[in-house]
N, C-alpha and C positions, 0 to 999 in steps of 0.2 A: 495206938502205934504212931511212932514221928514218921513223919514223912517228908520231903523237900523238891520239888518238882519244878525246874528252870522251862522257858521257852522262850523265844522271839518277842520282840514289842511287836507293836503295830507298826509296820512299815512306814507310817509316816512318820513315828520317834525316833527310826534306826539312825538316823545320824548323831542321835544325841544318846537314845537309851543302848545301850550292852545288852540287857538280860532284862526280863522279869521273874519273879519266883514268886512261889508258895511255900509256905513252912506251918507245918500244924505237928503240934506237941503232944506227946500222950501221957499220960497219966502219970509221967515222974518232971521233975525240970530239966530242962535241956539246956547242954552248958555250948557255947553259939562262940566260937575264937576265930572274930571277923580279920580280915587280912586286908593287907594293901594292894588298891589293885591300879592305883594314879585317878580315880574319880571318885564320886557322892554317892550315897544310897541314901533312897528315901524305906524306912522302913513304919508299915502302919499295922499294929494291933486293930484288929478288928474289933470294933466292940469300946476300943480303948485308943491308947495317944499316936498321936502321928510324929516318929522323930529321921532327921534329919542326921545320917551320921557323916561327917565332912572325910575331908582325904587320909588317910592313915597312915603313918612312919614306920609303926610298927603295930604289934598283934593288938585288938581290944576284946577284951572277954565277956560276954554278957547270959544272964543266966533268963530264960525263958520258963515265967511257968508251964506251971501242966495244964493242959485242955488249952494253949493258946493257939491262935490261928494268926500267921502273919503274915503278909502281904508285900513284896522288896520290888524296888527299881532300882538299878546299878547303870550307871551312868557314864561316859567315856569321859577321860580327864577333856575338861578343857570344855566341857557343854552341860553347867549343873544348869538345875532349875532356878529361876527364881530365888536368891537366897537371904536372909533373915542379918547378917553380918557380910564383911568381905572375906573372900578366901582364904586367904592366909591366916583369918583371925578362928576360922574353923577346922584346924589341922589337928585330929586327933580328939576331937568333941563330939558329943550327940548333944543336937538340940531338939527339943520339943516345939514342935509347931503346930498353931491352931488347925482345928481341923477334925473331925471324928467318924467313923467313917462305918456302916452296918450292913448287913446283909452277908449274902453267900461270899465266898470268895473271889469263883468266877466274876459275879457282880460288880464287888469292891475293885479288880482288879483293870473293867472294861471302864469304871468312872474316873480312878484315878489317872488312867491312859489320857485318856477324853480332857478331863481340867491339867491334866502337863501339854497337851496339844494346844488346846487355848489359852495358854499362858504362854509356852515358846512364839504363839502366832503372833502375843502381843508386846512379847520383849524385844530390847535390843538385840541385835545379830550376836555370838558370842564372835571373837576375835579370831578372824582367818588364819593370824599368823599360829598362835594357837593350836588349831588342825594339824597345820602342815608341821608344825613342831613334833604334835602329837606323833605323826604317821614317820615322819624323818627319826625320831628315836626307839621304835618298836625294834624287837629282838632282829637280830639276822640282818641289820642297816649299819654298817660299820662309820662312822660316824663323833667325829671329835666336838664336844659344844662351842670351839671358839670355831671352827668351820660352819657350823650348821649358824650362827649367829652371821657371818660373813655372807652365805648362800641366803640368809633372809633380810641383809640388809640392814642389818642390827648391831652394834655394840654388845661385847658379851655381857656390861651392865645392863645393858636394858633389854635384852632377853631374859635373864633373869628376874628382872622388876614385874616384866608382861608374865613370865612362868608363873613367878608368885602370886600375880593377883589373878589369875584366869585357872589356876591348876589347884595351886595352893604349895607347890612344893617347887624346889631349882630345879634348872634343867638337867640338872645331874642326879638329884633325885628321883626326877620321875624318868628316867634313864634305868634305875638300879633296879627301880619298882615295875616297870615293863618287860626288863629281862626277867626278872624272877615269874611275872606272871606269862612271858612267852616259856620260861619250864614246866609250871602246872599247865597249859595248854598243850605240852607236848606229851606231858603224863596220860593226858585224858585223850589224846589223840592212838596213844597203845606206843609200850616203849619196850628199849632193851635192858635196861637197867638203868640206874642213878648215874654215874660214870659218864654211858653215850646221852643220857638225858641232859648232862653239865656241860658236854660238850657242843652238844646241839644247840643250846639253848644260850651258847656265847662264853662261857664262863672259861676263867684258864684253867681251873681242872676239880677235881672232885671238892676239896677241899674249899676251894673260892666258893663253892655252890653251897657248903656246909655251914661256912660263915654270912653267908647273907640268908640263908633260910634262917639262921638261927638269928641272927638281928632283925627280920621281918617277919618274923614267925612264932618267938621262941620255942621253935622245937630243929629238932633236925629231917633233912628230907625223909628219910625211913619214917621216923615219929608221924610227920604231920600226914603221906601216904598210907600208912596204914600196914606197908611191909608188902602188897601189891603196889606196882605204880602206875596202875592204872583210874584210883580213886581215891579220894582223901579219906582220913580213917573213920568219918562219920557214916562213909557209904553212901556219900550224894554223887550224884552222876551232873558233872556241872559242864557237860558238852553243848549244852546250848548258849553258853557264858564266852566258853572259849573260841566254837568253831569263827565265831566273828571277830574273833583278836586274832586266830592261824591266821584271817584271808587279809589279814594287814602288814604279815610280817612278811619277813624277805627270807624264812629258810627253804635251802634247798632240798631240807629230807623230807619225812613223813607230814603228808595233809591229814586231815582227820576224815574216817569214810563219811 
């Protein structure tokens, strides 16, 4: 049977890591249409390759055999690990990176925590301004980029220059891909519909939320929820993913219990 089960990092990655998960495949392939969330996942087959999949634009589809067991970190823009090329040169890529990794899952998942702690302990600082970009563009923060560039002290070029190389996408970018991820957080937080959901979530009205689901998605909001909207149509419960993007943003409605 699939199964997919999100929790917390370890508190000492939470400023860099989102989410960790598990994902184990049952005995058909599993078809896996990762989405854009403005940061990295490292995703590692147990048993098998460890790949790096960089920032996403739009949907990337991958098919998972059967009997696999995977292993993910989701990373907030602006704090990847350790990377193999620069950012901008991994937009839209999975790279395979050395590495191979065995045992339980639990196992697998308390090592790889462990070597991204000792590797963050040994890298440079990721770029402050970075964060504060990150947190100034989350849902619910009304918010123009040639002002947010002014409040940091910046030229709207070279805000952009630092977005690109620290994120991997513009600031307006990862702007479009925030709001659409503060809507899936709102979905999974218990909603009234698509409608107050576009609304909530920034958008000027249903249709604006139709078009950017379906260019960051290719599906439409009903498609990619499942026709409840309270979980995507795979039937994974990704409240562990979200409740940490709710407590960044600035909306005034519904928190997640």
């Amino acid at each position: 049977m699939d199964s997919y089960v999100e929790r917390s990092p370890q508190p000492e990655l939470a400023d860099a890591v989102r989410t960790v998960w598990t994902q184990r495949t049952g005995p058909a392939p599993h078809v896996q249409r990762h989405l854009p969330t403005g940061g990295v996942e490292l995703h590692v087959r147990i048993g098998g390759h460890t790949q790096l999949l960089g920032p996403l634009t739009g949907p990337m589809i991958e098919v998972i055999p059967p009997h696999t067991v995977v292993v993910g970190v989701r990373f907030w823009p602006g704090t990847p690990p350790p990377l193999p090329a620069p950012m901008d040169d991994l937009v839209d890529r999975r790279v395979t990176l050395d590495g191979r990794y065995t045992g339980s899952s639990e196992h697998v998942l308390m090592a790889l925590q462990r070597h991204l702690l000792h590797e963050f302990r040994r890298a440079a600082h990721a770029d402050p301004l970075m964060w504060e970009t990150v947190r100034a563009l989350m849902p619910g923060r009304s918010i123009a980029i040639d002002g947010l560039a002014d409040r940091l002290g910046l030229s709207a070029s070279q805000l952009r220059r630092r977005c690109l190389q620290a994120v991997g996408l513009s600031p307006k970018a990862l702007q479009r891909t925030l709001r659409f991820q503060g809507f899936l957080a709102l979905a999974q937080a218990g909603a009234d519909g698509v409608a107050d959901l576009a609304a909530q979530a920034g958008y000027a009205d249903q249709p604006h939320l139709n078009r950017e689901c379906l260019r960051l998605t290719g599906l439409t909001p009903r498609q990619l929820l499942g026709g409840p909207v309270d979980r995507c149509a795979c039937g994974h419960d990704h409240s562990a993913s979200y409740r940490p993007f709710l407590a960044l943003c600035a909306f005034r409605s519904r928190q997640p219990a």
